[in-house]
N, C-alpha and C positions, 0 to 999 in steps of 0.2 A: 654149862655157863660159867663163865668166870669172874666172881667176884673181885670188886675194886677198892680198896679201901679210899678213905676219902683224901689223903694225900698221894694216893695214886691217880687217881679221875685228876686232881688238878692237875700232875704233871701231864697227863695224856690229853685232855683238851690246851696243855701251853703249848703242846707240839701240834697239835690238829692246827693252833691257831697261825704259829709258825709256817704253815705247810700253808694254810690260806693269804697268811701275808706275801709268800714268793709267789702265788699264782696272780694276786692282787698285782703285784709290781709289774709283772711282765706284759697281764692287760694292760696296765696305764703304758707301760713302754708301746707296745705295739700300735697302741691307741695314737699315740703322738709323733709316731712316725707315722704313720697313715695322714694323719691331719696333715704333719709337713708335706708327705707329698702330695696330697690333694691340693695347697697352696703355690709348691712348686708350679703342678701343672695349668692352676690357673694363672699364676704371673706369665709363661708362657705363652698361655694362648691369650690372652689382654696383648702383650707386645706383639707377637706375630700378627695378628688384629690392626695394631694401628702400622705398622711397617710398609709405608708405599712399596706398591708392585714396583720393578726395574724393568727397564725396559732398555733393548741395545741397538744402538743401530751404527751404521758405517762412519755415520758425520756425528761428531762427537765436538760439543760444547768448550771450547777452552775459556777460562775464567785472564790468562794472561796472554801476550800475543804471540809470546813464544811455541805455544801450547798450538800442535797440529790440529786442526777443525777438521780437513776432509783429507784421505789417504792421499798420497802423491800417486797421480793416475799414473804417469812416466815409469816409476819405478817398480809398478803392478805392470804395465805393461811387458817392459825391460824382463821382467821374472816370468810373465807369459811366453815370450817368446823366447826365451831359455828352457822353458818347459818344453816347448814344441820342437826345438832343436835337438832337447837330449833325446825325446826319443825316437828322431830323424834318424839320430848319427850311431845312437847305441846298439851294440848287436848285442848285448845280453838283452833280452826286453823285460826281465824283473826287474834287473839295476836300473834299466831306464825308467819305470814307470817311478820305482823309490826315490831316484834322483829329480826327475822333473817334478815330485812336489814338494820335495825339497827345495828347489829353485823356488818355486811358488811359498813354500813358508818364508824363507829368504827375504823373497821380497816383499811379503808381505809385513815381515819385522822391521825392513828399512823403509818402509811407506810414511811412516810418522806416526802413527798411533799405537796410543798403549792396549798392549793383553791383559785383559781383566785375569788378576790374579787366580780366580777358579776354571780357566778355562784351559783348556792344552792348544798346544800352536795348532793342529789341525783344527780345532774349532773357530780360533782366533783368524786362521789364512781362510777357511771358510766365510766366516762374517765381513770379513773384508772383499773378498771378493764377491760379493752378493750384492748386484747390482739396481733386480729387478727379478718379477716371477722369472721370469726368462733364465734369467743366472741361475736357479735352483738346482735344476734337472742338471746339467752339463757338471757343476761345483759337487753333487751328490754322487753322481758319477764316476769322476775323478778321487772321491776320498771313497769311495769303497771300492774301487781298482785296487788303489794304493794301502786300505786294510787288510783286502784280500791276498796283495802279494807280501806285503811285509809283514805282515802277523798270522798268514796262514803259510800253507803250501801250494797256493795256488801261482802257477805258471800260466805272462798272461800267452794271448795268442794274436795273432796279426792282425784279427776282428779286433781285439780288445784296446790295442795298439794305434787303431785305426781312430775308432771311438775314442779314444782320451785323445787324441790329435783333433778331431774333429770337438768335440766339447771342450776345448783349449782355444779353438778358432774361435767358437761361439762367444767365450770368454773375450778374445781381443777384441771383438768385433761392437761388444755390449759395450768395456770401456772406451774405445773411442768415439763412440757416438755420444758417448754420457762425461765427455771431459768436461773441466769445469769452465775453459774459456769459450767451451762451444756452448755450453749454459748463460753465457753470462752474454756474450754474440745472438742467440735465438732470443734472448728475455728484453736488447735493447733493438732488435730489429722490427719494424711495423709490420 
């Protein structure tokens, strides 16, 4: 056993008490970052809470009248039937399928309405040209052809070729039943 004279016991409990004051400071730190981020996450989820859901659709609200309300069907059209010719005419059938939706982002950028900033033009030429359930299948079809050939290695085949001619058709067929002066023609006819 080792004896401590009495100015030694004080020097060794200043330093016990030392060693408790650095343990002491690092729980309150730990402690106060915890609390900030427990508060972080509650401001969080309080905002995302009240943030109306968004919702998107084809026909888009202009506040001035400048401002496109509904795509220009003509120039979705005009871009369909570009689609359908590239891959009429193209003998490579990869280049054609990446071209003709090409054509179709095209025109779906010159249609008049804006691309919501988080979206890629495939999503954007998709939402646009989404007429009705009907459109889904044909428009789903067409953009995973055109994933398939241009971000994999997939070569299409004359079925495939066939199929995006054929769900291209379905496409023209939806907007011109669904133009707006045929809308406006059925809504004032008895």
């Amino acid at each position: 056993m080792i004896e401590l004279k009495p100015h030694e016991m004080i020097g060794a409990l200043s330093e016990i008490r030392e060693e408790v004051n650095w343990v002491r400071w690092v729980a309150w730190g730990i402690a106060v970052l915890a609390l900030l981020a427990l508060l972080w996450a509650a401001v969080r989820w309080f905002v995302r809470r009240r943030k109306p859901t968004r919702t998107r659709t084809v026909v888009q609200i202009g506040v001035e009248a400048e401002v496109a309300i509904e795509a220009n069907a003509h120039v979705l059209e005009t871009g369909l039937a570009a689609a359908i010719s590239m891959l009429s005419t193209s003998r490579d059938p990869g280049n054609a399928v990446i071209q003709a939706w090409l054509a179709l982002e095209g025109a779906t950028a010159m249609a008049g309405l804006r691309r919501d900033p988080a979206e890629t033009t495939s999503e954007f030429t998709a939402r646009i040209l989404y007429r009705s359930r009907r459109s889904a299948a044909p428009i789903s079809e067409l953009l995973a052809l055109y994933q398939r050939v241009r971000f994999g290695d997939h070569q299409p085949s004359p079925q495939d070729i066939v199929a995006a001619r054929s769900a291209l058709t379905i496409l023209v067929e939806l907007w011109r039943a669904d133009l707006p002066e045929r809308r406006v023609t059925q809504v004032t006819e008895p």
